[in-house]
C-alpha positions, -999 to 999 in steps of 0.1 A, spaced: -167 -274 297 -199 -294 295 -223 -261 289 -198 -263 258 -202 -292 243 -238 -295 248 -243 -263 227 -219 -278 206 -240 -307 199 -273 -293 200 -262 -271 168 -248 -302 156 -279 -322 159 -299 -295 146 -281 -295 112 -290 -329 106 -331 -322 113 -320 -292 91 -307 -315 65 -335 -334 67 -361 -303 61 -344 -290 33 -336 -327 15 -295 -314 16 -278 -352 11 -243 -332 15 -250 -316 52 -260 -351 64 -232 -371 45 -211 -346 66 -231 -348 101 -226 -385 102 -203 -406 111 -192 -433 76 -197 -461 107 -234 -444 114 -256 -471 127 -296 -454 131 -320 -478 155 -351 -467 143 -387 -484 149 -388 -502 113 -351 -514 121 -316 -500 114 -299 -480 89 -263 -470 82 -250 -437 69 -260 -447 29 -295 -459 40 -300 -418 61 -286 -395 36 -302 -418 7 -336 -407 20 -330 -374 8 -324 -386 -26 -362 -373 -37 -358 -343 -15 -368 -334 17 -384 -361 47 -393 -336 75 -421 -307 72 -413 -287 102 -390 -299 136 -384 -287 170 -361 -301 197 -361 -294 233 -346 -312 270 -319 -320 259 -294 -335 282 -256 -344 277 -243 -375 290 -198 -381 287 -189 -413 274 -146 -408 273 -126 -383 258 -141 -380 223 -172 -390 227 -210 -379 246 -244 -386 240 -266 -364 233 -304 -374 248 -333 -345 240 -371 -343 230 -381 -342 193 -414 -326 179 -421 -329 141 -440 -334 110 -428 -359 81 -440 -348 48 -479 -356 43 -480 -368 77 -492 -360 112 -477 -349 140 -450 -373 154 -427 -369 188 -397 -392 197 -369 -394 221 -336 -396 206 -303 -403 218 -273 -395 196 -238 -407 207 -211 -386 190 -173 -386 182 -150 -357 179 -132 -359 148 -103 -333 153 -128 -298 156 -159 -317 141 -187 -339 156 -197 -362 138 -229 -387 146 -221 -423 149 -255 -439 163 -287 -424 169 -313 -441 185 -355 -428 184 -382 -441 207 -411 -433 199 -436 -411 227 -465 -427 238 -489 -421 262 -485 -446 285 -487 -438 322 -456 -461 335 -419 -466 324 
């Protein structure tokens, strides 16, 4: 069952870095959670702060995502923990860890907190 639901979610959290590349307010409105809580470097944001950002199109340039790891919190819910690589628009390269907790709702996932570190270089933990 978990080989499952990790695929599960990594599609899942792929749609919302989708959502992001192609500035689509509806596929992120529907990824997340209406409770969504982000804990982001500059602070937090709910669900109308992350899909607002799309309001003048799209925020990401180009994304990849990679060790990923899958982590069950109770019947419902996991966390999904993995590697991002990626470009904002007019930007440089960024990377960040981000974990994702997520909530069945009936047959659909849906995001309730993500949470990104950024990666630096630093040689200790």
């Amino acid at each position: 069952m978990e080989p499952d639901i990790l695929e599960e979610l990594k599609v899942c959290e792929t749609a919302v870095w989708q959502a992001l590349a192609d500035g689509d307010m509806d596929a992120d409105s529907r990824a997340l959670d209406d409770g969504f809580l982000g804990v982001y470097p500059t602070g937090f944001a709910d669900k109308a702060v992350h899909v607002g950002q799309l309001s003048q199109g799209p925020t990401i340039e180009t994304f990849s995502l990679s060790d990923f790891h899958l982590i069950r919190l109770g019947d419902g819910y996991a966390l999904l923990a993995y590697h991002a690589d990626f470009r904002r628009l007019g930007r440089g390269a960024e990377q960040m860890y981000v974990s994702s907790v997520w909530r069945r709702d009936g047959t659909v996932w849906k995001n309730v907190l993500s949470q990104d570190t950024p990666a630096t270089t630093a040689s200790e933990v």
